[in-house]
C-alpha positions as a printed Julia matrix, in Angstrom:
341×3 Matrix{Float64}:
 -22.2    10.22    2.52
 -20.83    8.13    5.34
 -17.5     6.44    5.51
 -16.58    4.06    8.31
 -12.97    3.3     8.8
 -10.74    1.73   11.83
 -10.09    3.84   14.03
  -5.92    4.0    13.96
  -6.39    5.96   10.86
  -4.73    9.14   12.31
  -2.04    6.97   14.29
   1.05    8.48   13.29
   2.88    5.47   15.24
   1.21    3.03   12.98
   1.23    4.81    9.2
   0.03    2.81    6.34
  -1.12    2.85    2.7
  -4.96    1.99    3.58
  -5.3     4.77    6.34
  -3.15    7.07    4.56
  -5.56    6.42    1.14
  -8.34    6.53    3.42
  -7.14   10.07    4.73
  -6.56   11.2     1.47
 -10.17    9.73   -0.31
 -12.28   11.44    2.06
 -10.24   14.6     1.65
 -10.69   14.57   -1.93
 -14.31   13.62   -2.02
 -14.92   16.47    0.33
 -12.92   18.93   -2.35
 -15.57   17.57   -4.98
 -18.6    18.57   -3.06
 -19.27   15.52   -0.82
 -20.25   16.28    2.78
 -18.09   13.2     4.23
 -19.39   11.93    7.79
 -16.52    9.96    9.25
 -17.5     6.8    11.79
 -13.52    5.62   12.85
 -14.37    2.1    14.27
 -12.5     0.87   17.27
 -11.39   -2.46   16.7
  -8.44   -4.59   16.03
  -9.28   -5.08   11.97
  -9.51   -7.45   10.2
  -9.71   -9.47   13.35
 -12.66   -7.87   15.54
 -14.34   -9.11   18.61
 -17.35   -8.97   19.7
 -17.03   -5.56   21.1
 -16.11   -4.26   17.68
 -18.9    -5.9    15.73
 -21.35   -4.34   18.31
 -19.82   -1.35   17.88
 -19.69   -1.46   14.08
 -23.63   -2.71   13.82
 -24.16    0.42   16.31
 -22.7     2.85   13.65
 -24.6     1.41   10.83
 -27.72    1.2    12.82
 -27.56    4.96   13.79
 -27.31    5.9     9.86
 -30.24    7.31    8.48
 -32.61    4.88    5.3
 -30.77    5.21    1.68
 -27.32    6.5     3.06
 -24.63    5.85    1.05
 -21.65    4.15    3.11
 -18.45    3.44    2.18
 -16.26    0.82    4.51
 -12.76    0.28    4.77
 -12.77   -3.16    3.57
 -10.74   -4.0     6.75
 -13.98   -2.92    8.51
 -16.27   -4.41    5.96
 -14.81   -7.99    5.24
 -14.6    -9.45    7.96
 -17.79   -8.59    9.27
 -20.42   -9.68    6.82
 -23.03  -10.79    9.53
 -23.07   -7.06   10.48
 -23.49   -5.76    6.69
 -25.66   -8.09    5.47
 -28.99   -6.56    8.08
 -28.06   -3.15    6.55
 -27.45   -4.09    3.49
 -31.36   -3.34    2.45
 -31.72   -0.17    4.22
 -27.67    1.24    3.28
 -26.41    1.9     0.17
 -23.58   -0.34    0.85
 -19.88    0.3    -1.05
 -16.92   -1.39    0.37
 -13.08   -0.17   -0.43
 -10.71   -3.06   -0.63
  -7.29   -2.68   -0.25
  -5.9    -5.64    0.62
  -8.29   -8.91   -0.27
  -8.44  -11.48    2.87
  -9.36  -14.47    0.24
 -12.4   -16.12    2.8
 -16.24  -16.78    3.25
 -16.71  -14.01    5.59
 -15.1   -11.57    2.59
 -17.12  -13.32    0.14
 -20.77  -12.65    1.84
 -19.54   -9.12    2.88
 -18.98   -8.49   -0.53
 -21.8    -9.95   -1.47
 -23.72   -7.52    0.64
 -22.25   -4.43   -1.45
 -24.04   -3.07   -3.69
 -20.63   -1.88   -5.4
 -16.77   -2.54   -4.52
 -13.55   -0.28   -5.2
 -10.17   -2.18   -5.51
  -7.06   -0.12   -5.42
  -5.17   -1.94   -8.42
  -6.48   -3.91  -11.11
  -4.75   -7.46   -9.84
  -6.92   -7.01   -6.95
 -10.25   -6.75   -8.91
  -9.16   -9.86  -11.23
  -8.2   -11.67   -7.87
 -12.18  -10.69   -6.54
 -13.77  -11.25   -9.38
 -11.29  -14.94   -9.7
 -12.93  -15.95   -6.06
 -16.06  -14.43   -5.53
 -19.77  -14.84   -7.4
 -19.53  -10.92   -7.83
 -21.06   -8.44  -10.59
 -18.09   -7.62  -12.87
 -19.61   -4.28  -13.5
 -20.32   -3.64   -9.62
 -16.13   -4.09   -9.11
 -13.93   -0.77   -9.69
 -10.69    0.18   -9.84
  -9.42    3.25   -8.28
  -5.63    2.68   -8.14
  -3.9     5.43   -5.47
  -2.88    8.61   -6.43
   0.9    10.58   -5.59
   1.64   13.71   -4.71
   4.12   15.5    -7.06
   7.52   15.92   -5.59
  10.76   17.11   -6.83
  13.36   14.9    -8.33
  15.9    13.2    -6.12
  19.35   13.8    -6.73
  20.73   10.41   -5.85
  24.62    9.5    -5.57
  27.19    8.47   -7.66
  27.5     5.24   -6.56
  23.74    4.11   -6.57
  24.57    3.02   -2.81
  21.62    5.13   -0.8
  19.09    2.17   -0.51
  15.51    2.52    0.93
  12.79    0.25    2.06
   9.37    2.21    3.33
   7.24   -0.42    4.68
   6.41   -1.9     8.41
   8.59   -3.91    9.47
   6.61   -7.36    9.4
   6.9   -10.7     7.69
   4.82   -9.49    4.73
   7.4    -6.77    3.76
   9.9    -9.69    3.24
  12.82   -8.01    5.86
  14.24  -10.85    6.63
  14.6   -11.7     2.63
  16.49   -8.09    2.5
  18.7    -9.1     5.36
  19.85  -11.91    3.74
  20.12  -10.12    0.45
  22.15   -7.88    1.88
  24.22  -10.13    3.75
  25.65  -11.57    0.5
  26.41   -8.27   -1.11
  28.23   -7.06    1.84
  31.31   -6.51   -0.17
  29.79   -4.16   -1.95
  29.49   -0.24   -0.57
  25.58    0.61    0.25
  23.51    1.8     3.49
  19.94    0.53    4.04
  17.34    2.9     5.7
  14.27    0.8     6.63
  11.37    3.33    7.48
   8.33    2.03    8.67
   6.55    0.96   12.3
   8.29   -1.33   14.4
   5.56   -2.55   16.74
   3.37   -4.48   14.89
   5.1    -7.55   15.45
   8.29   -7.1    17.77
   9.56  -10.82   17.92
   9.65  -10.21   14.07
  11.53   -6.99   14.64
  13.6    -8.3    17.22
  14.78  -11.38   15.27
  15.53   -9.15   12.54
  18.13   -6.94   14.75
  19.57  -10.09   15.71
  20.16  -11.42   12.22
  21.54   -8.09   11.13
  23.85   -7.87   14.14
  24.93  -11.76   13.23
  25.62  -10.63    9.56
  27.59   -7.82   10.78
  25.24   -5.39    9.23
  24.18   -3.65   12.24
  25.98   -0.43   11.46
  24.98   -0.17    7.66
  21.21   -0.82    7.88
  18.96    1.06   10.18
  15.66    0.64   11.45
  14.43    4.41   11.77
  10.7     3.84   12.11
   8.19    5.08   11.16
   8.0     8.85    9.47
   5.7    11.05    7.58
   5.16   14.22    6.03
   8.91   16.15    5.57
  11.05   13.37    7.53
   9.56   10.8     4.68
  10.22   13.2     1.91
  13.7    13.55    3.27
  14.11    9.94    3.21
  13.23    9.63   -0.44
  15.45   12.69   -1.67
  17.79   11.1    -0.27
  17.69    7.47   -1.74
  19.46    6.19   -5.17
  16.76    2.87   -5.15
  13.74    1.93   -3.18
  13.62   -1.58   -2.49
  10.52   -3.19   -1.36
  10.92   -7.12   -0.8
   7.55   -8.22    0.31
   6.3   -11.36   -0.31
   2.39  -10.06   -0.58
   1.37   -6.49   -2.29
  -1.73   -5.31   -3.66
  -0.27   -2.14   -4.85
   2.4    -0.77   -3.42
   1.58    3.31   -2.65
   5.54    3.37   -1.65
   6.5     2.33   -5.66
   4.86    5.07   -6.87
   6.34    7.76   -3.98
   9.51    6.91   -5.43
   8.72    7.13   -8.69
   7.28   10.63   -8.04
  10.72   11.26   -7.15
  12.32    9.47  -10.1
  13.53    7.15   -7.85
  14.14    3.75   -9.6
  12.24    0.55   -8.03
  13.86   -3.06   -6.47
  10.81   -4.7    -5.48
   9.01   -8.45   -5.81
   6.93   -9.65   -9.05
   4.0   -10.14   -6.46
   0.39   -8.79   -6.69
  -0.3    -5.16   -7.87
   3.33   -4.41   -7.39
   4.52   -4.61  -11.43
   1.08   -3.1   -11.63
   1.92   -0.02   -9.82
   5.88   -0.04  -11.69
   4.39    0.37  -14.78
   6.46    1.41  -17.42
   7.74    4.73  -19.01
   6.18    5.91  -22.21
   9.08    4.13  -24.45
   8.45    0.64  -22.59
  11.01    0.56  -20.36
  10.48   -0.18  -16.67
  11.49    1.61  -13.97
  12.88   -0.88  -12.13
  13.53   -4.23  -11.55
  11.79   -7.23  -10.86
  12.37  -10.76   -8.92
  11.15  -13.13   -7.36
   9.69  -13.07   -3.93
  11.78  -15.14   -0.4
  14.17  -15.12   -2.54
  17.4   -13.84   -1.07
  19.79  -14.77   -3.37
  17.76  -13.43   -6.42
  17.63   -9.89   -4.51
  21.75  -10.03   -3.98
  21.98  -10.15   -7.54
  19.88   -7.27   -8.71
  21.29   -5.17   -6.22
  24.66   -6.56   -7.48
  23.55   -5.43  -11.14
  22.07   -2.08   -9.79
  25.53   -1.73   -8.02
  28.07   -2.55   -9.9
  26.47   -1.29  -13.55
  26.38    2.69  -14.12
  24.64    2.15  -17.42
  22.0     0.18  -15.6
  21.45    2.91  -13.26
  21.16    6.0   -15.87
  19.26    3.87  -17.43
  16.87    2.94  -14.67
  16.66    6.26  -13.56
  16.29    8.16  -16.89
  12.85    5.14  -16.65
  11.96    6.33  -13.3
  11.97   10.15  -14.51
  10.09    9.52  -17.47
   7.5     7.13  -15.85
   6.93   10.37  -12.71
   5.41   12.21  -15.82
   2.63    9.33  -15.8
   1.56    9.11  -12.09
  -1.91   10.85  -11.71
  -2.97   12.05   -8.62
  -5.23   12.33   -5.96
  -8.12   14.19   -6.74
  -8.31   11.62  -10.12
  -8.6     9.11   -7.53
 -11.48   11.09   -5.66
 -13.18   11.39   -8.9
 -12.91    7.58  -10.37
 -14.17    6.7    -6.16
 -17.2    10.1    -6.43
 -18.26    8.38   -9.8
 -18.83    4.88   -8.0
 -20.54    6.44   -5.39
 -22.74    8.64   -7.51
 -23.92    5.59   -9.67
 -24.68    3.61   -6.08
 -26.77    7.03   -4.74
 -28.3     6.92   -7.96
């Protein structure tokens, strides 16, 4: 099989869910017996020029009659006048992470001969918008890798957001959250890429710096592998204030840590929550842009021990739930099997 995928996917400046499910799909197909050809796309997704949609009909023109191809949906969506040619020839899948909600998406998709959401709101959102086959549209929500518990503090103060720092990830809500629970004692490690939109970033410092909150939240960047895991071991609550998700990967890295979740009711994020096997979720829940909203959970989070035994007692319980990776490989191999077929 052939997957085609932007071509940041290694970046470890730029780390993301998509590339880092991406990595992981193509490693777990290949434990199941695929022989995975990988065609990394140079482009600046999901806005390509003309350069990249040469390049991208290139690729697919170079594949050999009846190949299956999966496309990061990145790739694929925005470039349905480069699919739809193939689309006879290629056995077609596309792998959408995060839905772009336009005519371009809906005739790529439309080209597919099969789709692969990564959360069920996503597939309800597709099917919702687009003329598409209900029984061509799969779910293959991301997998975790298991981790040991976090020890977290006394205090519940050790907050953590993983996400780039960008509109979408709603920093500027958690400034302002944070700016009206300053009385109370916490530190805020942000970890995630600071280039992809500096003005944003830079505005950001500013308004913490205003707020006086210069020296209690910091903007460490990006990090993977055993600096990320040290972040999480080392966090009471992850708090994820976006004001878009279609899963959230980071939710369930923390909950693979029994690390309780602050996060938006937006998207796949209660999706990827969930609950523990007694009901009770791991977390809590509000709003999104809405700063004042986020003061007061943290306020509840802070200033209630109950709440946080409780909430982490949730978070342990509901880390027995997460499956992993190679059932994600397998839900994505039996798509792709069917499509072969």
């Amino acid at each position: 099989m052939h997957v085609v995928l932007p071509n940041d996917i290694d970046d470890p400046g730029s780390p993301s869910g998509g590339n880092h499910y991406d990595r992981r799909l193509c490693r777990g197909l290949g434990e199941r017996g695929w022989t995975v050809h990988e065609h990394p796309v140079a482009g600046d997704w999901p806005r390509p020029d003309a350069s990249a949609r040469d390049a991208l009909a290139a690729a697919l023109a170079a594949l050999p009659d009846d190949a299956v191809v999966l496309l990061d949906g990145l790739v694929a969506s925005a470039t349905p006048q480069v699919l739809a040619p193939q689309a006879g020839r290629l056995r077609l899948v596309v792998l959408v992470h995060m839905p772009l909600g336009d005519d371009a998406e809906a005739r790529a998709l439309t080209a597919a001969r099969a789709v692969v959401t990564t959360s069920g709101w996503t597939r309800e959102r597709l099917l919702d918008r687009y003329d598409l086959n209900p029984a061509a549209v799969h779910v293959a929500v991301p997998g975790v890798d298991p981790a040991p518990p976090a020890a977290g503090t006394g205090t519940g103060g050790a907050l953590l957001c993983v996400a780039s720092v960008t509109p979408t990830k709603g920093h500027d809500v958690l400034a302002g959250a944070l700016a009206l629970a300053a009385d109370l004692p916490w530190t805020c490690v942000c970890v995630g890429a600071l280039t992809r939109d500096p003005g944003f970033v830079a505005d950001l410092r500013a308004r913490l710096a205003t707020a006086g909150l210069a020296d209690r939240v910091h903007l460490a960047g990006p990090r993977t592998g055993a600096d990320l895991d040290a972040a999480y071991a080392a966090a009471d609550l992850l708090v994820l204030p976006s004001r878009a998700e279609t899963y959230g990967m980071v939710v369930v890295e923390a909950l693979a840590r029994g690390v309780p979740v602050l996060g938006t009711a937006v998207g796949g994020l209660p999706e990827a929550l969930g609950r523990a096997p007694d009901g009770e979720r791991p977390g809590l829940l509000v709003p999104p842009d809405d700063p004042p909203a986020l003061a007061a959970a943290l306020r509840r989070w802070l200033g209630d021990a109950d709440l946080r035994d409780r909430l982490r007692g949730a978070a342990r319980a509901r880390r027995a739930t997460l499956a992993g990776w190679p059932a994600t490989a397998a839900r994505v191999a039996t798509v792709l099997a069917e499509v072969r077929a």
